[in-house]
C-alpha positions as CSV (number, residue, x, y, z in Angstrom):
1,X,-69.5,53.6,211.8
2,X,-70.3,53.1,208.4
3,X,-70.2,49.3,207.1
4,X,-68.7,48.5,203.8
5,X,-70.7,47.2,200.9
6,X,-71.5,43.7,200.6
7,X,-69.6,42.6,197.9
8,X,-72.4,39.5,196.7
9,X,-74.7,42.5,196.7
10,X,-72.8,44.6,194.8
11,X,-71.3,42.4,192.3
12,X,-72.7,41.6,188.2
13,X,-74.5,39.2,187.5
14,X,-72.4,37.1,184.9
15,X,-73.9,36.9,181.4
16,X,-74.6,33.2,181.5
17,X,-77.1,33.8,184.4
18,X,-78.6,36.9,183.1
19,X,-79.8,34.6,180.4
20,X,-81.0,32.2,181.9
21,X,-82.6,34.6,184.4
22,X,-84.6,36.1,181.9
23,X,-85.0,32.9,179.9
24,X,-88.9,32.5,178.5
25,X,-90.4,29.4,176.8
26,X,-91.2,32.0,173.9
27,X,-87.6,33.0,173.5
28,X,-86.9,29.0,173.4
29,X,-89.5,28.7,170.9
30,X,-88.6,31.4,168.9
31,X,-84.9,30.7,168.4
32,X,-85.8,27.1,167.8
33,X,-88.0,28.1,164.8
34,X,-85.9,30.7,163.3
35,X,-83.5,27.9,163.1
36,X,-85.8,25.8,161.8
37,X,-87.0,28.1,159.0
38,X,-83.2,28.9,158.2
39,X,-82.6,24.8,157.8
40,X,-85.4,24.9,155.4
41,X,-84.4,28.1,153.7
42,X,-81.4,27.4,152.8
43,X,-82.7,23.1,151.7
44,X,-84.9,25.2,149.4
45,X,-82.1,27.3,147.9
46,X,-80.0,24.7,147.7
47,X,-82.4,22.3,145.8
48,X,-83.5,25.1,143.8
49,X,-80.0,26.2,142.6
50,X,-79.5,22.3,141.7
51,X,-82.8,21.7,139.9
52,X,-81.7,24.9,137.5
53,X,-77.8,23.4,137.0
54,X,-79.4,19.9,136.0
55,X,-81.7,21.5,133.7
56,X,-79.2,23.6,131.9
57,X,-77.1,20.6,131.8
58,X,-79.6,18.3,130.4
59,X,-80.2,20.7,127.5
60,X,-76.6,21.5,126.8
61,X,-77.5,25.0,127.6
62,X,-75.3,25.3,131.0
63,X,-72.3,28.1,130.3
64,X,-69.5,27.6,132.8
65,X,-69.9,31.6,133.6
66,X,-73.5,30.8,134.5
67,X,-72.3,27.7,136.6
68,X,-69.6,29.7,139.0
69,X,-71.9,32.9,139.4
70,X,-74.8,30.4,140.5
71,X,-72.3,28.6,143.0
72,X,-71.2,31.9,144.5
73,X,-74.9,33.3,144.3
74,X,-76.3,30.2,146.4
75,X,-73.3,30.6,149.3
76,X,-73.9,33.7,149.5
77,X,-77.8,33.4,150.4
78,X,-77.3,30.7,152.8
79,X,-74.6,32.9,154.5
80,X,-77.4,35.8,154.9
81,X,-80.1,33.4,155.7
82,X,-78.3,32.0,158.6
83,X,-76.7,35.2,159.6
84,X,-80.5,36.7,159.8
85,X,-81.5,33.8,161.9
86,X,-78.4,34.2,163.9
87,X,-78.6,37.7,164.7
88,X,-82.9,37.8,165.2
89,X,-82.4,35.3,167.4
90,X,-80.0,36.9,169.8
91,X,-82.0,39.8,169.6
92,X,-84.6,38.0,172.1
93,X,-82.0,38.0,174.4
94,X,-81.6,41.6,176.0
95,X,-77.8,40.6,177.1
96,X,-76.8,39.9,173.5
97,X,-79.2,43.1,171.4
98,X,-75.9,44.6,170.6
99,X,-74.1,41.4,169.2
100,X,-77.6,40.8,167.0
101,X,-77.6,44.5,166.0
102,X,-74.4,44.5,164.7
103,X,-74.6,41.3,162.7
104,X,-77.9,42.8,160.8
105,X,-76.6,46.1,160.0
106,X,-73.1,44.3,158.8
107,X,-71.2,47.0,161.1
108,X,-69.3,44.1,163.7
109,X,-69.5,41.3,160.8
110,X,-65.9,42.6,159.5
111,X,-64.4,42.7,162.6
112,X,-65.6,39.7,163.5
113,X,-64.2,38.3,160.5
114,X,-60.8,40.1,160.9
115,X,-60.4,39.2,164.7
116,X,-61.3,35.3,164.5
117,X,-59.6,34.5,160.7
118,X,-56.2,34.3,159.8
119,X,-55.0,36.5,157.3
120,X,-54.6,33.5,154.6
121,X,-58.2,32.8,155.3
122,X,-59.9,36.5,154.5
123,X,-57.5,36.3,151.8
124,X,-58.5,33.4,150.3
125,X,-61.9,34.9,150.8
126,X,-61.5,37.7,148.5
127,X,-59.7,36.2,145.9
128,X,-62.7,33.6,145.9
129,X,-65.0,36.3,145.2
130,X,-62.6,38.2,142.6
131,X,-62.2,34.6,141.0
132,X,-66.4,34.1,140.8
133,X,-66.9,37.8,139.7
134,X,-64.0,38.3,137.5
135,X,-64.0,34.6,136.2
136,X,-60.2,34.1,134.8
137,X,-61.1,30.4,135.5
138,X,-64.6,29.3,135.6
139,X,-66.3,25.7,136.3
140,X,-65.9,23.3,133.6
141,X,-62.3,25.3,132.3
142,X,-60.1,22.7,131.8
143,X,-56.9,24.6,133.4
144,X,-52.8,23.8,133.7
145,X,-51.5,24.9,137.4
146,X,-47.8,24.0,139.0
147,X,-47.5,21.3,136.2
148,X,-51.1,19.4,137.0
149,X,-53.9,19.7,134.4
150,X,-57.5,19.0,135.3
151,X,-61.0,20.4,135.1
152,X,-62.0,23.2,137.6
153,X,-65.0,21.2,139.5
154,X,-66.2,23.8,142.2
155,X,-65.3,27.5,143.1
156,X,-65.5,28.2,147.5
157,X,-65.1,30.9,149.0
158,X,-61.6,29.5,150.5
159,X,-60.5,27.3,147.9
160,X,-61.1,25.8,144.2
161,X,-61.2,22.1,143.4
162,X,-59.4,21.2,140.6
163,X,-60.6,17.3,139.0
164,X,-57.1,15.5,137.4
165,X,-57.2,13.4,134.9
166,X,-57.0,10.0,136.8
167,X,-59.6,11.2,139.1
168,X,-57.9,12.7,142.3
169,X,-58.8,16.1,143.3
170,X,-56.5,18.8,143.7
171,X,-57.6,21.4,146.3
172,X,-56.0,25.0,145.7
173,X,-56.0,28.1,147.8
174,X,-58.0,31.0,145.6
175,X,-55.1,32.9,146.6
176,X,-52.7,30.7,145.1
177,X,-54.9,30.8,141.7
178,X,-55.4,34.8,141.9
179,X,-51.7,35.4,142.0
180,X,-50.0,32.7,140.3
181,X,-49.8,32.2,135.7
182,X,-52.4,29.7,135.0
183,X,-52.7,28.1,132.0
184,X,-56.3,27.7,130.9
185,X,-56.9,25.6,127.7
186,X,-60.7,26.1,127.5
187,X,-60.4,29.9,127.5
188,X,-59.7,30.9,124.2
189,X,-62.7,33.2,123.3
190,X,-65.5,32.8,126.1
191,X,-68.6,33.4,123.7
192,X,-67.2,31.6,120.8
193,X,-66.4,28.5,122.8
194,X,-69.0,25.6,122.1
195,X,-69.4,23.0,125.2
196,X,-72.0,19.9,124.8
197,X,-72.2,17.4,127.4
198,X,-74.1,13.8,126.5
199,X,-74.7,11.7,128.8
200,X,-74.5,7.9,127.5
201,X,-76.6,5.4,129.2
202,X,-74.9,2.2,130.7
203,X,-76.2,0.1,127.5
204,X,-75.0,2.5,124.9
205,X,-71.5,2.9,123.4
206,X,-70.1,6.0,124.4
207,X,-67.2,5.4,121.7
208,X,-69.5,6.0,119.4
209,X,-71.0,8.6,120.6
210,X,-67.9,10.3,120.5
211,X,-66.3,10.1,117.0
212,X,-70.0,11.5,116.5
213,X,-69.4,14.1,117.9
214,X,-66.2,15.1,117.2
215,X,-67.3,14.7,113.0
216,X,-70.2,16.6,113.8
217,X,-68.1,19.1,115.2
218,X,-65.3,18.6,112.1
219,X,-67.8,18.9,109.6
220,X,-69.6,22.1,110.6
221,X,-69.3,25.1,108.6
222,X,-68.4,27.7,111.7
223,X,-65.7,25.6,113.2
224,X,-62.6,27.6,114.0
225,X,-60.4,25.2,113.1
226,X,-56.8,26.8,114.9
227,X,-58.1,24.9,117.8
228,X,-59.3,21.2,116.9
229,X,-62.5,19.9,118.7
230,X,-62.2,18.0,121.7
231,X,-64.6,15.5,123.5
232,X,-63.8,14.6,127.4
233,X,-65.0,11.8,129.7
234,X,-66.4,13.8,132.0
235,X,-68.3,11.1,134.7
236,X,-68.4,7.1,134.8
237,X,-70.8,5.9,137.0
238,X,-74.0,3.6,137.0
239,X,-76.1,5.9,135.4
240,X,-73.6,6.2,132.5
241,X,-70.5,7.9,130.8
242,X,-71.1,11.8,130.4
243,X,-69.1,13.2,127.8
244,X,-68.0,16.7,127.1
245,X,-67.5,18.3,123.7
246,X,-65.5,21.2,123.5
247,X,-65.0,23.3,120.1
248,X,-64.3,26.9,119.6
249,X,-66.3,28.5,116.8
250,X,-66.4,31.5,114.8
251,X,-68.9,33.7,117.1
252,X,-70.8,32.8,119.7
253,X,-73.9,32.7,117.7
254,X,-72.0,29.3,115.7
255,X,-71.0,28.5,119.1
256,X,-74.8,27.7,119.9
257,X,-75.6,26.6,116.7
258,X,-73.3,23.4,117.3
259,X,-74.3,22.7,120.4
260,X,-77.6,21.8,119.1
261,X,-76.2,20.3,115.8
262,X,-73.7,17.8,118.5
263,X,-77.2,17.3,121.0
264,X,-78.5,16.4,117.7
265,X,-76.4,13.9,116.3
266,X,-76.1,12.3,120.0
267,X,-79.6,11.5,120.6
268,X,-79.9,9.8,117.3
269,X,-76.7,7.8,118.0
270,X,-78.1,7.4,122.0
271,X,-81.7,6.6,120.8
272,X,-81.9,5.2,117.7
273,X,-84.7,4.6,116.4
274,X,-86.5,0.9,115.8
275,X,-88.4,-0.1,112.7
């Protein structure tokens, strides 16, 4: 008489032990510094991507097209950095090669993506990325949505944050702002648009910085003057006011041309100079 199979002999492991069956202290080791190098990575991109926005800024240099393709350019490398981590990581784990494979080669991210997120979410995903690439609205646009005007402060993936006037933030869907009639007042020719920001120091008067500004602006030769120039309080905190010019000039050659003229007149005003 035959006997039947033992069914405890017979039966699969579960994945959870076959893991830790085959766990090693070098797969331990080697996860824990991919992770580690990923934390660092993505610190270094990070601080990297804000040194060169501070820099631009500080020399009046800083387009808002440059701003919103550097914010989606730094996502998206600390997205592949940790992906990469992610998915070498698993690959020490013979259970989970598949899963790691198909996270490097991009084939199961999709489906990942589509089987986990709502459909508001991948949508709000792609219109994002249409918004960053496209730029119908870019950081530093001063923009008119559902009746609230305020200054476009940060482009995600999922969603835009819109700075009103008394200081509240609005947060929109990116779907919501790729399908709906936005009204954007800083838009009126992208090259010809001339933006300086001057940052006052606690001890100085940004009044008068200002109306210096705005006559520098008034008084220069390639000012389109359909649209009058416009200076914005941008920031008030302790390390001062930062003010915004905004003026849209003949070409985009003028454009630049007045951003140095208004840096210009600023510093005198800002620093003036002692006998």
């Amino acid at each position: 008489m035959l006997s039947s199979p033992d069914p405890a002999a017979t039966e699969k492991p579960s994945l959870w032990l076959a893991l830790t069956t085959d766990l090693k202290p070098r797969h331990v080791i080697t996860v824990l510094t991919l992770l580690a190098v990923a934390w660092v990575l993505t610190r270094a991109i990070n601080i990297g991507f804000k040194r060169v926005l501070e820099r631009d800024r500080k020399r009046g240099t800083l387009n808002p097209e440059t701003a919103t393709q550097l914010a989606l350019t730094r996502r998206l490398l600390n997205i592949g950095v940790w992906i990469t981590a992610i998915a070498i990581g698993l690959s020490q784990f013979d259970e989970l090669k598949i899963i790691s494979t198909s996270l490097l080669a991009s084939a199961g991210l999709s489906g990942l993506i589509v089987g986990f997120a709502a459909r508001g979410t991948l949508g709000n995903t792609i219109a994002g990325l249409t918004l960053s690439i496209t730029q119908p609205i870019r950081i530093g646009d001063e923009v008119e949505i559902r009746g609230e005007r305020g200054v476009i402060e940060d482009i995600h993936f999922t969603f835009t944050v819109l700075r009103l006037g008394d200081g509240r933030r609005l947060i929109v869907p990116n779907e919501t702002l790729a399908t709906e009639v936005i009204k954007n007042a800083t838009m009126g020719g992208v090259t010809r648009v001339a933006r300086a920001e001057v940052l006052v120091p606690p001890a100085g008067s940004p009044e008068s910085v200002r109306s210096e500004l705005i006559a520098v602006a008034n008084e220069y030769e390639g000012l389109d003057r359909s649209a009058p120039p416009e200076v914005y309080y941008v920031r008030i905190d302790e390390k001062g006011t930062l003010l915004r010019l905004v003026a849209t000039c003949t070409d985009n050659q003028a454009a630049d041309r007045l951003v140095q003229k208004a840096l210009a007149r600023a510093a005198r005003v800002v620093f003036p100079r002692t006998a």
